[in-house]
N, C-alpha and C positions, 0 to 999 in steps of 0.2 A: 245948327240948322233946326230950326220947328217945321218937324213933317206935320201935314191935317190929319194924317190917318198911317197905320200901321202898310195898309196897301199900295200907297204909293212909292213909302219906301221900299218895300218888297219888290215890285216891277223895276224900280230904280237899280235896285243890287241884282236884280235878275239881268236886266238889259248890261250892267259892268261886267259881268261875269258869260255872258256872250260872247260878247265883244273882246273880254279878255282871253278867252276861247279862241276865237277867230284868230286873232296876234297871236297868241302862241304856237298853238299848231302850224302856221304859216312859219313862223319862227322854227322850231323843232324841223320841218318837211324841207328847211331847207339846208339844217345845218347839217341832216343825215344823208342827205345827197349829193357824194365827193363832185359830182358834176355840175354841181347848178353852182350861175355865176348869170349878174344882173343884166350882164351884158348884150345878150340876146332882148331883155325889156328895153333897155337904155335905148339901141340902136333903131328899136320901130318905133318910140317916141315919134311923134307929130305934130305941130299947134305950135304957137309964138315962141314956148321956150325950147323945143326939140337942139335948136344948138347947143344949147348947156346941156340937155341930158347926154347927147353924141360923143360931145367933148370929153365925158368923167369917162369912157369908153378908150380914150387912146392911148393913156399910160396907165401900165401894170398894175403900178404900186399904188394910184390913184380906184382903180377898180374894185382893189384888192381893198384898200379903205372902206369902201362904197359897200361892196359885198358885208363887210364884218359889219360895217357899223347898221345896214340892213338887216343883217340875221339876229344880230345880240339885240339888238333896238327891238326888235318886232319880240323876242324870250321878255325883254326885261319889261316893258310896257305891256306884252300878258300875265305876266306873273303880278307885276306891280296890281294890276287890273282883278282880277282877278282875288291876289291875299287882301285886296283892301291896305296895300302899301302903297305910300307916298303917290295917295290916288291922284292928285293933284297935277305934280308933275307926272305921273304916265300915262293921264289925259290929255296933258298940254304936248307931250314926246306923239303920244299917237294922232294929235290933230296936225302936227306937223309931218309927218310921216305921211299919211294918207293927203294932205295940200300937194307934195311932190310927187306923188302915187298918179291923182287926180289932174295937175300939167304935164306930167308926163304923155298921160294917155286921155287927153278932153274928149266926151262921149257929143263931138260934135258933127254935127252931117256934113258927108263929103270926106272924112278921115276913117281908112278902110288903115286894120292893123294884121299884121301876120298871125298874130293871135285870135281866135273867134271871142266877140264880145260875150255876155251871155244875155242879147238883149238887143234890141234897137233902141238907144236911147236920146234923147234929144237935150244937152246940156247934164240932166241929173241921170244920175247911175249911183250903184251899189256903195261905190268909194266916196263920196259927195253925201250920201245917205248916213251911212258909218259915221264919217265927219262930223256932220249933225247931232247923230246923237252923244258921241265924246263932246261935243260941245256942250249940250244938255249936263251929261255928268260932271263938265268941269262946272261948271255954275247952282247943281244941285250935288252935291260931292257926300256920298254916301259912306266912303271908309271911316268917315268921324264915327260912324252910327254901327256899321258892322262890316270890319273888317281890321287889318293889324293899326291901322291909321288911329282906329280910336285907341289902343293902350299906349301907342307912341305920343300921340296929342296929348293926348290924358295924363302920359307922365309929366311930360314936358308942362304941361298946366301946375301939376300939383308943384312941380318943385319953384314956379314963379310963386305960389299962393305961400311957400313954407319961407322964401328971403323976407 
């Protein structure tokens, strides 16, 4: 990637490293909490898809998937985010994460949730925003530049340039 200026890319790993923030901690709060389980979000789901979120909700072992694969997902897409690892895919893991986050719970009027929003919003909300900007990083992808992605790249380049 040819950045214009040292600044942009600076803001660019600054705004990764937020947001890789944001995922982890969510990740960590909730693997230390023997009690939290998605179940309680799944069930006040609202909006077109609310049946498929209800549904993951009524078998166990199904839950139980949903749970792990929400807790390690949200570590591994902060950590990824964050070291500047396989920035790529834990941009494309947390734009998909946050898509199911966002039909779960559409910030649309006349959809009142058990949960207090933190906001009145009208279509766009926090989750929809985030989105956005993982979107940004997937398309300006900074770990080449500073983070583990560039010695991982970088090997993998030198050893095509050495056959």
């Amino acid at each position: 990637m040819n950045w214009k200026n040292n600044v942009q890319l600076t803001w660019m790993v600054i705004l990764r490293l937020l947001i890789g923030w944001h995922f982890l901690y969510e990740g960590i709060a909730k693997l230390v909490n023997p009690n939290w389980t998605s179940a309680f979000y799944l069930l006040d789901s609202q909006g077109w898809f609310s049946p498929f979120f209800h549904s993951l909700t009524l078998n166990s072992d199904v839950l139980a998937t949903v749970d792990f694969l929400n807790v390690w997902g949200l570590i591994f897409i902060g950590l990824g985010l964050i070291l500047g690892l396989f920035t790529r895919v834990a941009t494309m893991a947390g734009i998909v994460l946050l898509a199911f986050y966002y039909l779960s719970h559409p910030p649309f009027v006349g959809l009142k949730y058990a949960s207090p929003m933190e906001g009145n919003y009208l279509v766009v909300d926090k989750t929809l925003i985030e989105l956005a900007a993982l979107a940004v990083l997937y398309v300006f992808p900074t770990g080449k530049e500073i983070g583990v992605d560039r010695w991982v790249l970088g090997r993998k380049k030198n050893k095509k340039q050495v056959k």
